[in-house]
PASEBA-1860 file (N, C-alpha, C; in nm, 3 decimals):
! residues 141
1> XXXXXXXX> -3.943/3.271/-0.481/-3.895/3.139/-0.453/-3.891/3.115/-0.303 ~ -3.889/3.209/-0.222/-3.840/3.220/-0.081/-4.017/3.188/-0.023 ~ -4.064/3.231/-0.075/-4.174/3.234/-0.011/-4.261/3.045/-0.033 ~ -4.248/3.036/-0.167/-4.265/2.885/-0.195/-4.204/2.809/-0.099 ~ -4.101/2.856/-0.100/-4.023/2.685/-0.016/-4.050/2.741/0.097 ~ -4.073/2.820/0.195/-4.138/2.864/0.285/-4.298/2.766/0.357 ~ -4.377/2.787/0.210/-4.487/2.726/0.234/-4.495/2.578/0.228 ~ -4.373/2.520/0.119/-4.315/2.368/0.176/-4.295/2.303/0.266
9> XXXXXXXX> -4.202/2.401/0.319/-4.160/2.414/0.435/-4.267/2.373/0.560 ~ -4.373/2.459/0.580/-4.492/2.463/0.672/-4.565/2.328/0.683 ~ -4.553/2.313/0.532/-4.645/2.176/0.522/-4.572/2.026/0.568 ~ -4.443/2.020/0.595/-4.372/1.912/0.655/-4.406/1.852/0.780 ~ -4.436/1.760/0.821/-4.477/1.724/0.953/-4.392/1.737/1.033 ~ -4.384/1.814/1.154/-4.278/1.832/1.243/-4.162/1.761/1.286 ~ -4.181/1.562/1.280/-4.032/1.581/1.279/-3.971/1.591/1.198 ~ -4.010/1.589/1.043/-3.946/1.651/0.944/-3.877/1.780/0.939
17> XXXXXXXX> -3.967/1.875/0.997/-3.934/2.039/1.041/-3.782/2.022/1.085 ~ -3.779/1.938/1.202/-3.673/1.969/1.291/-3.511/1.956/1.185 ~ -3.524/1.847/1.069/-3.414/1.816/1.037/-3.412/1.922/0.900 ~ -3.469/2.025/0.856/-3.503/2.102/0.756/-3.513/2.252/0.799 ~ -3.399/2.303/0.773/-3.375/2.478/0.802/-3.364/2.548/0.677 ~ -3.422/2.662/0.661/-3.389/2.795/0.584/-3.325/2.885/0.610 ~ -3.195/2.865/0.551/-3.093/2.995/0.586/-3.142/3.104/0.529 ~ -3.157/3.216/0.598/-3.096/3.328/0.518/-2.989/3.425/0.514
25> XXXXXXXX> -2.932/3.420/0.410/-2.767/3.480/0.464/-2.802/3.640/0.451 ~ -2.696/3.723/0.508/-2.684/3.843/0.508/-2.591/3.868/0.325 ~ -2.684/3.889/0.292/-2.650/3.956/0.106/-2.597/4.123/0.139 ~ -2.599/4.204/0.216/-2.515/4.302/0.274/-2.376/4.323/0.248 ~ -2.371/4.204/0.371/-2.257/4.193/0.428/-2.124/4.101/0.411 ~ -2.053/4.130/0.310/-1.983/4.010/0.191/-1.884/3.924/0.318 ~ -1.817/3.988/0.392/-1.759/3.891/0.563/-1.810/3.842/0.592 ~ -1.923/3.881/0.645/-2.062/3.762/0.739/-2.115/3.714/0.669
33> XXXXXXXX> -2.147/3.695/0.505/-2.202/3.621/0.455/-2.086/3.492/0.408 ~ -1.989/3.509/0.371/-1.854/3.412/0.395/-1.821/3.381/0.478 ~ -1.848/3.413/0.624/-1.839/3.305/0.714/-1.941/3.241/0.735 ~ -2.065/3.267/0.707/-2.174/3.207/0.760/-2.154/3.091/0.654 ~ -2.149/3.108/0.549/-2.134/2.986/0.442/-2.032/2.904/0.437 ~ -1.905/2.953/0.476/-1.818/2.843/0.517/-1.879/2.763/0.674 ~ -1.924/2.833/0.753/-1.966/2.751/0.895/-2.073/2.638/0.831 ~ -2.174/2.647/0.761/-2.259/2.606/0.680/-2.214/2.450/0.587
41> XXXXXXXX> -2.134/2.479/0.553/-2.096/2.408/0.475/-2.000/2.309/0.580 ~ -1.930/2.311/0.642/-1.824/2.283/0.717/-1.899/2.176/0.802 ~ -2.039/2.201/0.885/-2.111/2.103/0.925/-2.198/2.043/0.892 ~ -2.165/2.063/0.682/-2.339/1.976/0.630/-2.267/1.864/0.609 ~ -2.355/1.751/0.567/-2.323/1.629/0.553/-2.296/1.628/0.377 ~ -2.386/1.722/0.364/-2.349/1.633/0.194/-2.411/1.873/0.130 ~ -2.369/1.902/0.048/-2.344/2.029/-0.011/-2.398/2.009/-0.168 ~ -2.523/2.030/-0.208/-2.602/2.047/-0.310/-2.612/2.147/-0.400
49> XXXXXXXX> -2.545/2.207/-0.486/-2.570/2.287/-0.605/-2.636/2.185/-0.757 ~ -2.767/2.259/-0.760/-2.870/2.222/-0.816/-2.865/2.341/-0.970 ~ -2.747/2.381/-1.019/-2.756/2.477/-1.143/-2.817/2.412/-1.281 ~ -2.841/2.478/-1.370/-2.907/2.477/-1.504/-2.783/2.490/-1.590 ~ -2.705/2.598/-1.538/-2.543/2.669/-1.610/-2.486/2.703/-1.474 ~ -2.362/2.667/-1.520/-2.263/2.718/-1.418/-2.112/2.695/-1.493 ~ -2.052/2.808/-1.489/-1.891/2.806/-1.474/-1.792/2.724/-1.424 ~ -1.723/2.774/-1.365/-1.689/2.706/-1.255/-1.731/2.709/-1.141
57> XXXXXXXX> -1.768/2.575/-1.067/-1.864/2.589/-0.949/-1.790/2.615/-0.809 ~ -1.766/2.757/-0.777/-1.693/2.760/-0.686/-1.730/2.671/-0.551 ~ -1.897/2.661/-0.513/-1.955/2.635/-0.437/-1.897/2.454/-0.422 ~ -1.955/2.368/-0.538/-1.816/2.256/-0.530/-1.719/2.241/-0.500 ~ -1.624/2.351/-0.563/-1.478/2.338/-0.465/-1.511/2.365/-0.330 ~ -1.580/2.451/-0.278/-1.497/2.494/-0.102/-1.616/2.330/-0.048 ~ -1.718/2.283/-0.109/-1.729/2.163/-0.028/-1.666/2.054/-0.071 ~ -1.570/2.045/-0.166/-1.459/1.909/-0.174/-1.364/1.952/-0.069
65> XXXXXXXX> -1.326/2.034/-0.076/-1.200/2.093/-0.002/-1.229/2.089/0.134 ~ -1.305/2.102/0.201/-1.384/2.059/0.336/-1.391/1.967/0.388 ~ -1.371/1.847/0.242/-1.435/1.717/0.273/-1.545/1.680/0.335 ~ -1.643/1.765/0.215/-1.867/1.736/0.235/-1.882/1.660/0.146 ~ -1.918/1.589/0.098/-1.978/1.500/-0.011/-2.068/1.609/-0.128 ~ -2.026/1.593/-0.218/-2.095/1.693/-0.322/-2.194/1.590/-0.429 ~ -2.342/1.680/-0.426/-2.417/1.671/-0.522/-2.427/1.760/-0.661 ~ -2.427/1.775/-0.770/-2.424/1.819/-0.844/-2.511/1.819/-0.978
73> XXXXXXXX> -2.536/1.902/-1.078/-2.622/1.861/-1.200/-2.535/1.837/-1.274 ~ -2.550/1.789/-1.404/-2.472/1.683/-1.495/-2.528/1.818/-1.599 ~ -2.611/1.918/-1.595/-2.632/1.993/-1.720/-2.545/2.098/-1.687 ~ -2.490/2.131/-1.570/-2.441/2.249/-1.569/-2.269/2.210/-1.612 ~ -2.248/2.274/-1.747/-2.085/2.223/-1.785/-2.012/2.216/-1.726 ~ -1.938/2.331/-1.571/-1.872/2.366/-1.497/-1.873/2.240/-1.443 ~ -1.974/2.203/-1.397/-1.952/2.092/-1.246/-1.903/1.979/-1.306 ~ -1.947/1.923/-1.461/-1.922/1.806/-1.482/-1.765/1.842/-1.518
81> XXXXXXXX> -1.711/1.959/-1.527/-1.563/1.944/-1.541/-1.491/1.909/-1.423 ~ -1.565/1.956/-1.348/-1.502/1.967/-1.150/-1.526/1.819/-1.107 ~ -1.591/1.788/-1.178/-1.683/1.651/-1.077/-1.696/1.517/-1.136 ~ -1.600/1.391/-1.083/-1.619/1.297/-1.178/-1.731/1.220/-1.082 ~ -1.809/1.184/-1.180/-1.922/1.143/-1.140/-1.907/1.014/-1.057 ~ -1.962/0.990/-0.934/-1.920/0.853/-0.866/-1.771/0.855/-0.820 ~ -1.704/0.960/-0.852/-1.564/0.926/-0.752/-1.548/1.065/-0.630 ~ -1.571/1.178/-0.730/-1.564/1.311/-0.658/-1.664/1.351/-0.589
89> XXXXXXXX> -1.805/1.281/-0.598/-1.908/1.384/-0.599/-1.997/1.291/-0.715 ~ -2.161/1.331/-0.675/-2.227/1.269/-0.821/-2.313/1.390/-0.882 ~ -2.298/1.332/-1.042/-2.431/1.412/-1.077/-2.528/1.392/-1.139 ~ -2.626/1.469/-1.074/-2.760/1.440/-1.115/-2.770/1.468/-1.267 ~ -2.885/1.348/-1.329/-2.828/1.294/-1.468/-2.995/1.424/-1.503 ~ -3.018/1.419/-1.638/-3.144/1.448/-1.651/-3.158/1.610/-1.651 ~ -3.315/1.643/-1.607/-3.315/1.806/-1.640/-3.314/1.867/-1.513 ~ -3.214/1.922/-1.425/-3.170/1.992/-1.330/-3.302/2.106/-1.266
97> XXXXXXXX> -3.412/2.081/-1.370/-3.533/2.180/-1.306/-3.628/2.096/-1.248 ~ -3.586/1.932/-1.281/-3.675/1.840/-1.245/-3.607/1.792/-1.034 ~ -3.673/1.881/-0.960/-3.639/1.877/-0.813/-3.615/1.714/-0.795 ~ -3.696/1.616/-0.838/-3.711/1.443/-0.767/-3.605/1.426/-0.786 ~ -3.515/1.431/-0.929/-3.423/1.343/-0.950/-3.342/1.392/-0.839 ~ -3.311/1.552/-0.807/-3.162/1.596/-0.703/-3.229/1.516/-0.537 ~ -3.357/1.510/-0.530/-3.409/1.484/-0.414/-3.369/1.349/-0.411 ~ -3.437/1.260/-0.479/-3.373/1.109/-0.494/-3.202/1.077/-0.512
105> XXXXXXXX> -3.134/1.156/-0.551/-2.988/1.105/-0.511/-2.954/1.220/-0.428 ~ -2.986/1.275/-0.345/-2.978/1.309/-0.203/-3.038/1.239/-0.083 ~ -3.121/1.157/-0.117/-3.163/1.055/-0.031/-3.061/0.948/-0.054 ~ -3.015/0.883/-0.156/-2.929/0.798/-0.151/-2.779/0.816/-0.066 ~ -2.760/0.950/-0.103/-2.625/1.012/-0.054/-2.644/0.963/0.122 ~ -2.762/1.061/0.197/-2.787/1.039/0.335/-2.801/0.949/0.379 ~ -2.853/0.871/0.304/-2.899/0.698/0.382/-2.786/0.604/0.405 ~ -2.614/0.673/0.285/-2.509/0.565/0.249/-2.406/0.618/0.303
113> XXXXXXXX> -2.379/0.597/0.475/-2.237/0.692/0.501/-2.151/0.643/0.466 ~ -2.142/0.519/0.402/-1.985/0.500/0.319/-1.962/0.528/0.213 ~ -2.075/0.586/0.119/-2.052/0.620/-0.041/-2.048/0.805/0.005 ~ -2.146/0.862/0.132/-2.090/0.999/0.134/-1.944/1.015/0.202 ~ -1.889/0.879/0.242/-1.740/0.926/0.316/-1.661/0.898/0.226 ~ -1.709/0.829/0.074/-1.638/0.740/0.003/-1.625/0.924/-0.115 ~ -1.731/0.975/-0.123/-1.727/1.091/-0.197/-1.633/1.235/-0.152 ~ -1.669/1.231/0.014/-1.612/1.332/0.072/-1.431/1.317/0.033
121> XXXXXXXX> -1.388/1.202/0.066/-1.244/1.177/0.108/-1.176/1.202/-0.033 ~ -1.260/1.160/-0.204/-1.215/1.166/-0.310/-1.211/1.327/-0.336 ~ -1.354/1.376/-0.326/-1.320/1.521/-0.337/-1.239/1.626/-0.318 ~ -1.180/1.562/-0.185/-1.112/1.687/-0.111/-0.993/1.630/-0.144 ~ -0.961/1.550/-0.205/-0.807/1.507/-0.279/-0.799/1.567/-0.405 ~ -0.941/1.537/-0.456/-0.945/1.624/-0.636/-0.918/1.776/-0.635 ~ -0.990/1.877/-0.516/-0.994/1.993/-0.490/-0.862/1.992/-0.487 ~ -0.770/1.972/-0.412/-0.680/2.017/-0.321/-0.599/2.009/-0.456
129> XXXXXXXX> -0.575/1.885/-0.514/-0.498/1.833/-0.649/-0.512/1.925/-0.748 ~ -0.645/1.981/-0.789/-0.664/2.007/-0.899/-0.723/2.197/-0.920 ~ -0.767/2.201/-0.803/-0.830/2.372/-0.799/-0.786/2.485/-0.730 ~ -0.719/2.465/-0.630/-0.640/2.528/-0.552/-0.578/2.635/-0.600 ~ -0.525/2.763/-0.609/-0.460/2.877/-0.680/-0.289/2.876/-0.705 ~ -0.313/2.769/-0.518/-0.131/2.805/-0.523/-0.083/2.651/-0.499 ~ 0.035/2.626/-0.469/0.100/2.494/-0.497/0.211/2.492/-0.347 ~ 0.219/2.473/-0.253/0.316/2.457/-0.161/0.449/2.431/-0.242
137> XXXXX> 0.575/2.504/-0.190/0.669/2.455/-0.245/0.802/2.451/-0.155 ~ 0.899/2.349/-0.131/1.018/2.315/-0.041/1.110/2.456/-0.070 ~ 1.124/2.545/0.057/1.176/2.608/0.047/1.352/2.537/0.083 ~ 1.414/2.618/-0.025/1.622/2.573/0.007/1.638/2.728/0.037 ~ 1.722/2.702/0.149/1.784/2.857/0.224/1.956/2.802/0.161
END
């Protein structure tokens, strides 16, 4: 797969290049690969998990919780539990192997900074509300 989108990659006309990077994380190193992905995430505009199946999508939570605008598939059960469609985050409707449809509402997402600020700001209220482990609580001395 690395090598495909690689050769995608090549074929983009340069100023396309410039706005289009391939990470590769350190799979090693479980620290540096968690920070590199929180830094990652922290300055994308909008945070794309493109699954077939998924659980719970952890990758959704840490970009609601960030407040990134989340894309998502509508086949993978997990996300559509995490993700109300059009308030939290959207998801892509259809067959999650079909690349246009996530490409086409990722173009919509980028082109609309008030529906990705309108997604970011809901998310990271749903995260915080709803996924979180622990609960702040008023300490009485």
């Amino acid at each position: 797969m690395l090598g495909q989108l690689q050769r995608e990659w090549d074929r983009l006309p340069p100023t396309l290049q410039r706005d289009v990077k391939i990470v590769l994380l350190p799979m090693g190193n479980k620290e540096e690969n968690a920070l590199m992905v929180n830094a990652i995430q922290r300055c994308a505009s909008v945070v794309v998990q493109n699954s077939l199946q998924e659980g719970f999508g952890l990758t959704a939570t840490e970009a609601m919780v960030k407040g990134v605008a989340f894309i998502g598939t509508a086949q993978a059960c997990g996300l559509r539990a995490q993700v109300r469609h059009g308030i939290d985050g959207l998801l892509v409707q259809g067959n999650a192997a079909d690349y246009r449809n996530v490409a086409k509402t990722l173009n919509a997402v980028l082109g609309n900074d008030c529906l990705r600020q309108y997604l970011a700001v809901n998310g990271k209220k749903r995260a915080i509300d709803n996924f979180l482990s622990y609960k702040q609580r008023e300490c009485t001395v």
